[in-house]
C-alpha positions, 0 to 999 in steps of 0.5 A: 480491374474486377473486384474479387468474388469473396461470395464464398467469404460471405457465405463462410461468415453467415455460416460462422455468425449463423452457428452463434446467433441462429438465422433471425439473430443474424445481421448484416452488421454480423456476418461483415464483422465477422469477414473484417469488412463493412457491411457496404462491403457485403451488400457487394455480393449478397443482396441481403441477410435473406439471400446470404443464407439462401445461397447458404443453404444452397451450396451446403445441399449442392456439396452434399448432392454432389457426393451423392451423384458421385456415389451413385455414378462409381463403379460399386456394387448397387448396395455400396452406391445405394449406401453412400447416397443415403450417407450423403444425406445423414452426413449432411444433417449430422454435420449441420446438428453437430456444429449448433443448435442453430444451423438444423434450421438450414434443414426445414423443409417448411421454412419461407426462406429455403424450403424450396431448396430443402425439397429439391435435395430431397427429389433429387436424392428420391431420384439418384435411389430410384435409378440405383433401386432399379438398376438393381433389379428393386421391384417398385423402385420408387417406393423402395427410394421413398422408404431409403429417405425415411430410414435416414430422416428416422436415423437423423433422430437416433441416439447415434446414427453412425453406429446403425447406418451400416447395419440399417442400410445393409438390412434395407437393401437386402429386404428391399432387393427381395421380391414377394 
């Protein structure tokens, strides 16, 4: 009989250890006391601490492209899609920044381990806005969806970010849709 895939469990715990220790901090022995096993027991499903955090980080950006792809793909008005992509990218990161100090570390797109990762989330958001922006009628689509991501990445770091995405994103579409 196979053995169960707990992967999620592992990921769920380095998640856990991750909130208290920070990545570097974070040891096998931790993220296996904090499922109840052996360490032995995690080297089953992630090759290392590197590769627990790696696929971490993968399955947090994958769940918050997921909700942007499904935005992006209803049948809502370009402004409503356009909107709930860019929240799929705030509700990430404020999410990660509200459960600890430690977890923004899953968010630099300059870290060895997963920047890459970083960097992908970022291009395929840049891409779901482009098609949306275009679709829309956006004149220069592609600049338009770079300037969508730096309004969220400049909301990231506002006293409170919920409060102005609505009013944000609405003045953006409505002065990225006009052409000059």
């Amino acid at each position: 009989m196979p053995v169960a895939d707990r992967t999620d469990e592992v990921l769920d715990a380095a998640y856990a250890c991750l909130t208290r220790y920070g990545v570097r901090r974070t040891t096998m022995d931790d993220i296996a006391t904090e499922m109840g096993v052996s360490r032995s027991a995690v080297y089953q499903y992630v090759r290392n601490k590197d590769a627990a955090f790696r696929l971490l980080v993968e399955r947090l950006h994958e769940q918050a492209l997921d909700q942007a792809r499904a935005v992006a793909t209803c049948d809502a008005p370009a402004a409503d899609r356009v909107r709930g992509v860019l929240q799929a990218k705030l509700d990430l990161v404020l999410r990660l920044r509200g459960d600890s100090p430690h977890t923004a570390e899953l968010l630099d797109a300059k870290a060895r381990l997963f920047g890459d990762i970083c960097t992908t989330f970022t291009t395929e958001l840049h891409a779901l806005l482009t098609g949306l922006l275009r679709e829309s009628g956006t004149a220069n689509a592609e600049d338009a969806a770079q300037i969508c991501i730096s309004l969220v990445v400049g909301l990231e770091n506002a006293a409170d970010p919920e409060r102005l995405f609505a009013r944000a994103a609405d003045a953006l579409h409505i002065g990225l849709a006009i052409r000059r």
